[in-house]
Structures are given as C-alpha cells and as structure tokens.
C-alpha positions, 0 to 999 in steps of 0.5 A: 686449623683441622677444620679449615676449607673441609666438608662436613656432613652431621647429625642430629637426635633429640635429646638433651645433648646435642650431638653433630658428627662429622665423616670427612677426608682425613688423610689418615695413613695406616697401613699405607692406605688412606680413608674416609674417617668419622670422627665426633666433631662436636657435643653441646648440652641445649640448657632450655628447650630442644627447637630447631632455631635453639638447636640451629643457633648452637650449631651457628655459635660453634661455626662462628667460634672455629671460622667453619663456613656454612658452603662446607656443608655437604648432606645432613641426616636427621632423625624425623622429629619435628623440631628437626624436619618442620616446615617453617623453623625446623633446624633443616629448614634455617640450615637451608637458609644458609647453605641451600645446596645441602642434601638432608636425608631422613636416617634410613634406620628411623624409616625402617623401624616405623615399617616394622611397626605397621602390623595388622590388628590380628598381629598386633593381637597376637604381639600383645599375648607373646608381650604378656607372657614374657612379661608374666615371666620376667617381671617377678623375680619368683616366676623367673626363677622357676621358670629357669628351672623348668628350662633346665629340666626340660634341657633347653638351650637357654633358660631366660627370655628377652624383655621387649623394649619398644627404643631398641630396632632390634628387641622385636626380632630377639624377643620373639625368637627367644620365645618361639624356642622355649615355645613348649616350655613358655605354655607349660610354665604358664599353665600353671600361673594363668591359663587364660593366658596360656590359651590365647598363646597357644591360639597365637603360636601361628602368628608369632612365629610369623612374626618372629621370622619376619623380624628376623629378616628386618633385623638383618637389614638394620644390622647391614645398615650400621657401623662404619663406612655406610654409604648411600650406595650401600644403603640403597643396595641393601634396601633394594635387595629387601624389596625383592626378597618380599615379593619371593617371600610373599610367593613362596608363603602363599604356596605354604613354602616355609624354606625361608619362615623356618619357624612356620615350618612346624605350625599348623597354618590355616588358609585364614592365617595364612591369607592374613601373612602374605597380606602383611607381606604385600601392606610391608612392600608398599609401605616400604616403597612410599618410605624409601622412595628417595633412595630407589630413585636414587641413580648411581652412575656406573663411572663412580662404581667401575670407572675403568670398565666404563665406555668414555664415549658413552659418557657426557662431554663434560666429564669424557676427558676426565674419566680417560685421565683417570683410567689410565691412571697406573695409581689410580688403578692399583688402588682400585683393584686392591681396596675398592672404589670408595678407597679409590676415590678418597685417596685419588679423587682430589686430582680429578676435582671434576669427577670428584665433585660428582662422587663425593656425595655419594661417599660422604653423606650418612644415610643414617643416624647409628654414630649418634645413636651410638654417642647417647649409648655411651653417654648412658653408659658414663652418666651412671649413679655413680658418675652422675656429676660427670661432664661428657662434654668437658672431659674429652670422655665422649670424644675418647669413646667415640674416636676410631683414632688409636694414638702412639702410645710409646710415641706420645711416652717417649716425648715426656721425660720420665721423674727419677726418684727422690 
C-alpha cells in the first residue's frame, strides 16, 4: 500500500470541498537525488455542512478505507476558522483525541494577513480614498477607457489600475503601487469626474504612499512563505528578519530617511503624519510579535542545520554517539556539501532513526496553508460556466493539477500496442 507505515501532515480550509495534502518521504529518484515530495492525498465534497466533527468524520472514513493509522500523523496546519481550531468539537480538538502527539500550526500566511489589516483610523481613511478612486475608475467601462487614453497622452508606463480584492494577500500592495505611479495622471482624470474626491486623494497622497511601500515589503514576505519546499525553519528565518527590519524602518522613517519607503521620498511628509507612520510601524511590530510567538520561540538545534561543524561533546548523551555516526558518514557528507541539510536529511536520515526522529518535524510540517489554497485556485479555474457539470474529485482532474510528478510519456506509450488500420 503507497501509504503503508508513512507520515502524514494535512491541510485544511473551509469551504465546500475538503482539501487534506499530504508532504511525506517519497522516495522520488530524479536527477539521483531523492526528496521531500508534496503530493495531494485526498479531496472530499462535505454534502451538509462544514463543522469539525463533519469535516473529522471524513477524514476518519478515508483512514479507515486505506488502513491509514492515526500515530502516522505528524503536524497539521489549519486555517483559524472556528470550525477548525474550536475548543471542545473543532476538527483540531477531535484529531487530538486520537493522535494526541500531533503539532497543529495555525498557517503563518492566514496570521500575516490579519497583521496587514491592523491599520490605524487615519490609514484606514486614507485607504477608503485610494479604494474610491480605483473604483471610480474601473467600475465604468467609459471612465476606463478614457482614462487609458489619458495614460497614453500622458505617456505612462502602464495605462490600467488593479482592483483591490480584500481575499487576495497580495492585492494591497499591487493595488496601491499601481496607483502611486499613476498618482498625477489618477488626480488629473478625477478632476474631472468628482473633485471631492479628487481632493481628499490629493490630502492622502502621504499616507498612501506610506501604505503602498510598506505593503510592499509585506508582500515580499508572503511571497518567500509560498511554493514548494517551506519549512518551519524557513518560516521562522523569514519572519524573524521581518521583525528586525521594522525596528530599521521605524528608525530610518522617524529621522525622514526614506532609503528603504522610495514612494515617501518625493511626498511632502508632515511631523503629524509622520508620527502617525512610525506609530504604525511600532503597533505592526507588537502585532507581529504576540502572532508569531510560537514561531520565535521555536528552537532549532544547530545539529540539524550543520551537523558536521557541531562539538559532539557539546551535545546531550542520548544523541552523541549518533551524531559521531553521522559526521563521519563519507555519503552523508557528500550529500550535504552538494544539496543542502534538507536533502541530506531526507536521503540519509532513515539510517540514523534517532536523529531523525528529532528533525523530521522541523522538515516535514507545513507551516502554511499555500498548497490548499492553490487547490481551490484550481478548482475555480476548472469549475467554469462551461464545466460546471464537472467533478474534481472523480475525474483525477485535481490530482492532475496539483502532482509535481512528471509521468514517462514514451514509457508509459511504449507498453500499449499501437492499432494498426482497418
């Protein structure tokens, strides 16, 4: 059986399919080298409603149909919903029941969109204006397109402005970019049309550049904390090097050094506005903080990282002799110095299942929800007025999008027999 004695880590969003992925140690040889593969385990449509005991008994069924025991569970990561992460009969909650060793993470990218939401009141002012415009703009199909020719006369990079989407992590930061290159073009095409309008933009300009800049930084972070091969060790790398940054960016912008705010550098800030920013700056930092606590407190021995510069003797007894095993490992070595720690891991931790026992979290667990997320993009995408009669799930059309396994083509071809003609 494929999944016979393996570990699992899953997902889960809400929604009306269930989505549950799977990262476990396949042993994928491409290009010699094997790795950590993520692979969609499993899809299931919830036909009455979406509580954790309905979405736990699902999960239950599939187990009990593929003879999956429940102590092969490593981590789970969830979104914060309630049904998921409720007290008494959230789906965490029953899983627990049942493999109470389990480490649940709340999805790091969920966390860091709820921090850019913390605004104060003059921000969140300011946003509406900046939100308004845009709007004005591309909900009339008129306005649109003499705006575009406005953009051309006015020789602009680009003639079309993003839509703010409040699902999408990243539409704040592209939104408002957009908008600050076109700022003159955006003031002088609402002059026009809505002067209110045009004015209370204009007496924004500071704080949506602001905003604009700072978004932008937040996108780079939720960019870094997506696609393949995330692990909790990165996630807290990354993260970590985001608090500090606030600290630099809250000093440099209080002295009205705009090295790292490019946006600021031609607005005219005042000491009101400016106060208001590193406010912001300093309420983003705590804000962080008290949300990720978990992961900066998160200690990551410095074995598992470069377990070949490490003193043994430095090192807790129960592990010492392994640890000797492994650095003088010639294999385990090559490995290491050619692909990294995580490949090292996968490929040789098996022989030296004590180590391995203590690492395996640390590489396995998704600290976020991206592959899910990426899994209902697709069914969207499939699901169109034209297919709307189709199933997902029974197909194999979500598995086909979601596998990063690339089959033999000429393989798989050359056991069929081709049908001569009639």
């Amino acid at each position: 059986s494929l999944f016979h004695k393996q570990k699992f880590r899953y997902w889960w969003v809400s929604g009306e399919m269930k989505g549950i992925l799977q990262r476990d140690l396949w042993r994928i040889k491409k290009n010699k080298i094997r790795g950590v593969a993520e692979e969609f385990l499993f899809g299931k449509y919830l036909i009455t409603d979406t509580r954790g005991q309905t979405i736990f008994s699902a999960l239950e069924e599939y187990f009990q149909e593929k003879s999956i025991p429940f102590s092969n569970l490593l981590a789970c990561a969830t979104d914060g919903a309630p049904a998921m992460v409720g007290r008494y009969r959230g789906f965490i909650a029953l899983l627990k029941e049942r493999a109470p060793d389990i480490l649940t993470v709340h999805c790091i990218l969920h966390r860091h969109n709820l921090v850019a939401k913390n605004i104060s009141p003059q921000l969140h002012k300011s946003l509406d204006f900046a939100v308004k415009s845009i709007n004005k703009i591309k909900a009339h199909a008129v306005n649109d397109r003499l705006f575009r020719q406005l953009c051309s006369e006015n020789d602009e990079m680009f003639e079309r402005l993003l839509l703010h989407m409040e699902v999408r992590w990243l539409s704040r930061g592209n939104c408002l970019s957009h908008l600050c290159e076109l700022f003159a073009t955006v003031l002088e095409f609402l002059g026009t049309k809505d002067v209110d309008l045009r004015n209370n933009l204009f007496s924004s300009q500071c704080d949506i550049f602001y905003l604009a800049d700072l978004f932008e930084k937040m996108n780079e972070v939720t960019l870094k904390l997506q696609g393949n091969g995330v692990t909790l060790v990165h996630s807290n790398t990354t993260l970590c090097s985001f608090l500090v940054k606030m600290d630099l960016h809250r000093e440099t912008v209080g002295r009205r050094q705009f090295n790292h705010f490019p946006h600021l550098v031609s607005s005219k800030l005042t000491d009101e506005e400016l106060l208001c920013d590193t406010e912001h700056l300093r309420v983003i930092k705590a804000d962080m903080e008290l949300r990720f606590r978990d992961l900066q407190n998160l200690q990551v021995p410095d074995w598992i990282l470069e377990p070949f510069q490490v003193d043994v003797f430095e090192k807790e007894p129960m592990i010492q002799e392994h640890l000797i095993n492994l650095q003088n490992d010639e294999e385990a070595q090559a490995t290491f110095r050619t692909s990294g720690w995580q490949v090292m891991w996968t490929v040789h931790g098996h022989r030296f299942p004590t180590l391995w026992g203590k690492a395996q979290l640390l590489l396995l667990a998704f600290p976020t929800s991206y592959f899910v997320e990426q899994g209902f993009s697709q069914v969207l995408y499939m699901q169109s007025k034209y297919r709307n009669r189709l199933n997902p799930k029974a197909s194999g059309a979500l598995r086909l999008k979601l596998t990063s396994l690339n089959p033999s083509i000429k393989t798989l071809a050359a056991n069929h027999r081709g049908q001569g003609s009639h």
